[in-house]
C-alpha positions as a Python dict, from the first residue, in 0.01 Angstrom:
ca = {
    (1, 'X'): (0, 0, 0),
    (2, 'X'): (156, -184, -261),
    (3, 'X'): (-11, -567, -386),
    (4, 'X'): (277, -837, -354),
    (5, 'X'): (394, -971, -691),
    (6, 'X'): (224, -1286, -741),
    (7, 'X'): (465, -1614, -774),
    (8, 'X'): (448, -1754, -1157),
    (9, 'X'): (361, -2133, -1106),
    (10, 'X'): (645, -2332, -1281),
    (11, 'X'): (424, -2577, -1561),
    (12, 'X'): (691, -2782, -1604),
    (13, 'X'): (883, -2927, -1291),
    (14, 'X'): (1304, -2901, -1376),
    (15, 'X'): (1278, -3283, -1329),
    (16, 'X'): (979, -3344, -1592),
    (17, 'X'): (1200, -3086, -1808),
    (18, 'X'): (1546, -3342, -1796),
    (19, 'X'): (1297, -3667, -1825),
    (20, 'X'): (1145, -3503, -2166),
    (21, 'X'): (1486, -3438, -2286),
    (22, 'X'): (1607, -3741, -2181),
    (23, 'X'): (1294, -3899, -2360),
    (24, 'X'): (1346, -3703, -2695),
    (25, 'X'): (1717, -3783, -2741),
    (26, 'X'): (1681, -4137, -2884),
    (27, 'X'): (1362, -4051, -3057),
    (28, 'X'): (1525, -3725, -3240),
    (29, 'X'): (1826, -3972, -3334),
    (30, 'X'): (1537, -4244, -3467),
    (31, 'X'): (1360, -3988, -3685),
    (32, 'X'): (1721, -3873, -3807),
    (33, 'X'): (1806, -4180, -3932),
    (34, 'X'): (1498, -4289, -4100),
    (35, 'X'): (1455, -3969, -4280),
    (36, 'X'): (1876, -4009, -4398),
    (37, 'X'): (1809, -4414, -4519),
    (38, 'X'): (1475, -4225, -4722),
    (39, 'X'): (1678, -3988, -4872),
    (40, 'X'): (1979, -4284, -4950),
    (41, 'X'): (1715, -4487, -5102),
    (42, 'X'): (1574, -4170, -5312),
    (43, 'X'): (1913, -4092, -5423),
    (44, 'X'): (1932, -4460, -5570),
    (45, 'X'): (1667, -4419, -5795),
    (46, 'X'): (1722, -4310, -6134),
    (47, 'X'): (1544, -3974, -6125),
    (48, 'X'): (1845, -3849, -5884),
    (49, 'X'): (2118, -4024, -5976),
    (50, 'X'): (2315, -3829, -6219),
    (51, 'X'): (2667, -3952, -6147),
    (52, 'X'): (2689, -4096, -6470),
    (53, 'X'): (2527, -3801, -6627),
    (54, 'X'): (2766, -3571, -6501),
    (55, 'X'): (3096, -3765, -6550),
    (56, 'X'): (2993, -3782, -6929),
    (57, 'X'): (2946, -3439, -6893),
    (58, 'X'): (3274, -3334, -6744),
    (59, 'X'): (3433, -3561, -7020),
    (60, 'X'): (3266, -3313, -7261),
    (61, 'X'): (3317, -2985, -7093),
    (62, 'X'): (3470, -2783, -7405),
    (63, 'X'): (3234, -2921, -7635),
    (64, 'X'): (2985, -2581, -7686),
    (65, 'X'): (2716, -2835, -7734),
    (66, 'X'): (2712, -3189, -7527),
    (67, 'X'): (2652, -3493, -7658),
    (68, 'X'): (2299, -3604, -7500),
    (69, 'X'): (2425, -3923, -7255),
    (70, 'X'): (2076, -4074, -7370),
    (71, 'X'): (2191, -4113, -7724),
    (72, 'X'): (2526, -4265, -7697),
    (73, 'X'): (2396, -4596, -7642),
    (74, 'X'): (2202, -4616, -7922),
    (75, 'X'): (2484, -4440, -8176),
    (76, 'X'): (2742, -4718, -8059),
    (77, 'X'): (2459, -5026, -8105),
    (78, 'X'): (2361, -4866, -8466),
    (79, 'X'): (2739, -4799, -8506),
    (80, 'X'): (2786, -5171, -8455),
    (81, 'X'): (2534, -5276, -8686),
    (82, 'X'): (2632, -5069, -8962),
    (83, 'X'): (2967, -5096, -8919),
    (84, 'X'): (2935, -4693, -8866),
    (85, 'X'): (3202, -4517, -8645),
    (86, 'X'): (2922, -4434, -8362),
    (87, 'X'): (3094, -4046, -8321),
    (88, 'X'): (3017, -4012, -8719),
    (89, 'X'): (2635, -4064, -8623),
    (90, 'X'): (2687, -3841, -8337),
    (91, 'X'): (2861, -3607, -8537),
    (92, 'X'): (2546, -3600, -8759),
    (93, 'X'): (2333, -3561, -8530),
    (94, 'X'): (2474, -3257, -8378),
    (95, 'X'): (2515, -3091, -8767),
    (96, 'X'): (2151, -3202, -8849),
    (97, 'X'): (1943, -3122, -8542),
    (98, 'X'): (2165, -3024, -8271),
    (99, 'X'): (2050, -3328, -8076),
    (100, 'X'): (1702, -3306, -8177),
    (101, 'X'): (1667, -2971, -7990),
    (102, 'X'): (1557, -2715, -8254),
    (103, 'X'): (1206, -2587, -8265),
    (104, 'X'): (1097, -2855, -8576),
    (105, 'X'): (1244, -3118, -8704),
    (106, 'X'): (1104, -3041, -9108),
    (107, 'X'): (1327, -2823, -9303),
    (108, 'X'): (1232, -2558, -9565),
    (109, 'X'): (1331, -2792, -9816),
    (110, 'X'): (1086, -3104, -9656),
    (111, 'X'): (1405, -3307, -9481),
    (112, 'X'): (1227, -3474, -9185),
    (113, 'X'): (1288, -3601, -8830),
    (114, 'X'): (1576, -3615, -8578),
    (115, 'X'): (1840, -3701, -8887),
    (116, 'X'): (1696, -3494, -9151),
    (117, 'X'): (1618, -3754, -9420),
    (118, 'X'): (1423, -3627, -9751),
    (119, 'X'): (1131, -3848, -9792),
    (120, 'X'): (1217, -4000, -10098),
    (121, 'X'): (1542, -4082, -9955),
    (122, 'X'): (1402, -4263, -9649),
    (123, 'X'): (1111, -4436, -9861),
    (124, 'X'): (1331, -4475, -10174),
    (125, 'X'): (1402, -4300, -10456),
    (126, 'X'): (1188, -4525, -10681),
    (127, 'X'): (884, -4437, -10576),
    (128, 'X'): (636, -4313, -10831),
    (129, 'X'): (579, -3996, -10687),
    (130, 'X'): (965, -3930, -10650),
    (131, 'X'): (1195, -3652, -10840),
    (132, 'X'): (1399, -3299, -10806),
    (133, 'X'): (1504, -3248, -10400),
    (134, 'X'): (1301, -3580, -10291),
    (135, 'X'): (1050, -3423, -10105),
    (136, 'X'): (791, -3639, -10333),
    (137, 'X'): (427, -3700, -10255),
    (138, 'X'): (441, -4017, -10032),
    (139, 'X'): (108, -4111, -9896),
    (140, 'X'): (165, -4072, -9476),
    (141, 'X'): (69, -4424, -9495),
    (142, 'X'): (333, -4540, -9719),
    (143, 'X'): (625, -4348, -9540),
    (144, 'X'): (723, -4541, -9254),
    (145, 'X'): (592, -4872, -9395),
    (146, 'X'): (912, -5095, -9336),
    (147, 'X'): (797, -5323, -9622),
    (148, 'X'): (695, -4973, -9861),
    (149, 'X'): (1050, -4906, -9736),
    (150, 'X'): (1160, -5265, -9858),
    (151, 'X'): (1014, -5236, -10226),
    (152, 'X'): (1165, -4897, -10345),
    (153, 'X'): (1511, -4924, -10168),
    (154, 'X'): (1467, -4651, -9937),
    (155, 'X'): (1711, -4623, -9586),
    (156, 'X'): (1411, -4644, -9340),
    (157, 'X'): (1463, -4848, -9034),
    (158, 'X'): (1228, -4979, -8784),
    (159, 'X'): (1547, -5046, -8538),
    (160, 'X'): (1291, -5092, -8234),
    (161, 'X'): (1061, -5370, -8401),
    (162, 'X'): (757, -5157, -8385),
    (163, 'X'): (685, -5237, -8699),
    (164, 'X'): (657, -4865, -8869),
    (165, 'X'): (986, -4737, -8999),
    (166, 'X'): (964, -4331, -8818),
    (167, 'X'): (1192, -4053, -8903),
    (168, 'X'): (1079, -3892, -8635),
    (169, 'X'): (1154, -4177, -8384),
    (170, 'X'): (1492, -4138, -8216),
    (171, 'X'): (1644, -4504, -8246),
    (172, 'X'): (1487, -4546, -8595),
    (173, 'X'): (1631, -4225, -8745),
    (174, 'X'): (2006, -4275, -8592),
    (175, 'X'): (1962, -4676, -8765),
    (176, 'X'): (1846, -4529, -9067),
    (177, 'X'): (2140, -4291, -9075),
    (178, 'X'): (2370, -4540, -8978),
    (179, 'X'): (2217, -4789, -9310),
    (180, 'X'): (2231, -4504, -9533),
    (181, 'X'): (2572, -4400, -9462),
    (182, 'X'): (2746, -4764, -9441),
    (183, 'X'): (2626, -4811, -9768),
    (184, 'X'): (2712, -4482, -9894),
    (185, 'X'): (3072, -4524, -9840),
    (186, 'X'): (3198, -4577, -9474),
    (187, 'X'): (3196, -4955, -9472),
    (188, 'X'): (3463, -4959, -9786),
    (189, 'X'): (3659, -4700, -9580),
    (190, 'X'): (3530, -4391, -9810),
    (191, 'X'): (3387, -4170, -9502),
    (192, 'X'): (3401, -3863, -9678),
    (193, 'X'): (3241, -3982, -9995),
    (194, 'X'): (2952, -4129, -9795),
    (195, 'X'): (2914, -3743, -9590),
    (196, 'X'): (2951, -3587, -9912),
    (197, 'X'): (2615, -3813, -10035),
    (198, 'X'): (2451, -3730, -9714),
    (199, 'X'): (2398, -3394, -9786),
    (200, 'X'): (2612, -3212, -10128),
    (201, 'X'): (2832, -2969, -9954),
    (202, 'X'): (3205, -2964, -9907),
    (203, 'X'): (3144, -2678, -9630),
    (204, 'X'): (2873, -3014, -9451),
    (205, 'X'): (3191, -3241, -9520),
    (206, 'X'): (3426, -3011, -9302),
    (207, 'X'): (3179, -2942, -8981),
    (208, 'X'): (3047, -3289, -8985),
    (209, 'X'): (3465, -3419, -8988),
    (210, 'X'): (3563, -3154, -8736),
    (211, 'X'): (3279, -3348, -8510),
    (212, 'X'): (3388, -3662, -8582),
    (213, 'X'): (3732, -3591, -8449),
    (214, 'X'): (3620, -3421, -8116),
    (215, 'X'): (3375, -3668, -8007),
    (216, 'X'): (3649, -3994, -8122),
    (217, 'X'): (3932, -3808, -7895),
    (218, 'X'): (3690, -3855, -7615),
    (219, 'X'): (3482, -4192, -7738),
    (220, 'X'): (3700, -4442, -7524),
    (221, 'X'): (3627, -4204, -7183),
    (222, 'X'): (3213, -4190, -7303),
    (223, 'X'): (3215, -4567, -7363),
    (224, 'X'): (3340, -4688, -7074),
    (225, 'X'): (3084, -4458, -6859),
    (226, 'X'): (2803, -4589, -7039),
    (227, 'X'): (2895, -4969, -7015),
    (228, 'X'): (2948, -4876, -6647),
    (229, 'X'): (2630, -4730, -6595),
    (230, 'X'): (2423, -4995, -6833),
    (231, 'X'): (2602, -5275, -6603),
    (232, 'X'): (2515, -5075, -6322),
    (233, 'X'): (2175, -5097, -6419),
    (234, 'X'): (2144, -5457, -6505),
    (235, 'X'): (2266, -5567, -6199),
}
């Protein structure tokens, strides 16, 4: 004799089932919305908004090594100081260092920081302890003291008002290069001259001129997206 199959009780009644949905329909839609205005407002902030990032670097997509957008700024403000075409700093920049992005920043030869300066050459060529390449003996001390700097002639800057004078601080080594090469030359109009003093080689001349004249086709298009974004930001 065979046992009849027992009826499953339902846990849910088909009513409760269309109330719950009914319920969750406006909540879903709440929780949707608050989690899209989070994400809006995370989007705002500056850790994930890289519009301006990425126009400048469409505007430099054929260049086999992008100018850093962080830089330009503070090329076109030294630029304007020094009365320095900001793309010649760039230009430098990229020749020296590649944007500051090789493994160190001292050469064989003892050329130092982001824009390569010789001590004796950022110091100043009268110090005591100066002679042959200009690697000298400078105390560490006595290096990236602005007024050190002051009393031997060097090219040190302190551009940020920090009150040391650092080669291996970004905004005072593009100032620095921005002195050293106004007074080399560029502000009379004598570019080449002043590249030429920057480092003696006609082959330096060429690559740092061939640099010069990519970045300036582009310089109007990389201006106006950083005074865009540094409105952007003040506002």
């Amino acid at each position: 004799m065979s046992k009849k199959k027992k009826k499953k009780r339902t846990l849910i009644s088909p009513g409760m089932k269309l109330f719950l949905i009914i319920l969750l329909i406006p909540a879903s839609i709440i929780i949707y919305s608050i989690a899209y205005l989070a994400w809006e407002d995370l989007k705002s902030l500056s850790l994930f908004n890289s519009n301006e990032t990425t126009e400048i670097e469409k505007i430099q997509e054929d260049f086999d090594l992008k100018i850093p957008a962080e830089y330009i700024p503070i090329y076109m403000k030294a630029g304007e100081q020094y009365n320095v075409p900001w793309t010649l700093l760039a230009a430098h920049h990229r020749v020296e260092t590649r944007f500051s992005t090789m493994n160190t920043l001292i050469s064989p030869v003892g050329a130092e920081g982001h824009m390569q300066f010789m001590p004796c050459t950022f110091v100043g060529w009268s110090h005591p302890t100066c002679d042959g390449l200009g690697k000298g003996n400078i105390p560490e001390s006595e290096k990236t003291d602005p007024k050190v700097i002051e009393k031997y002639g060097g090219y040190g800057v302190d551009a940020n008002g920090d009150g040391v004078a650092d080669p291996f601080d970004i905004e005072d080594a593009i100032f620095s290069a921005a002195n050293f090469l106004s007074q080399a030359g560029v502000r009379e109009g004598k570019m080449e001259k002043a590249i030429y003093h920057y480092n003696h080689s006609n082959n330096y001349v060429k690559k740092i001129l061939y640099y010069y004249e990519q970045y300036e086709r582009v310089s109007p298009l990389l201006e106006k997206e950083v005074i865009t974004a540094t409105n952007s930001n003040s506002s």
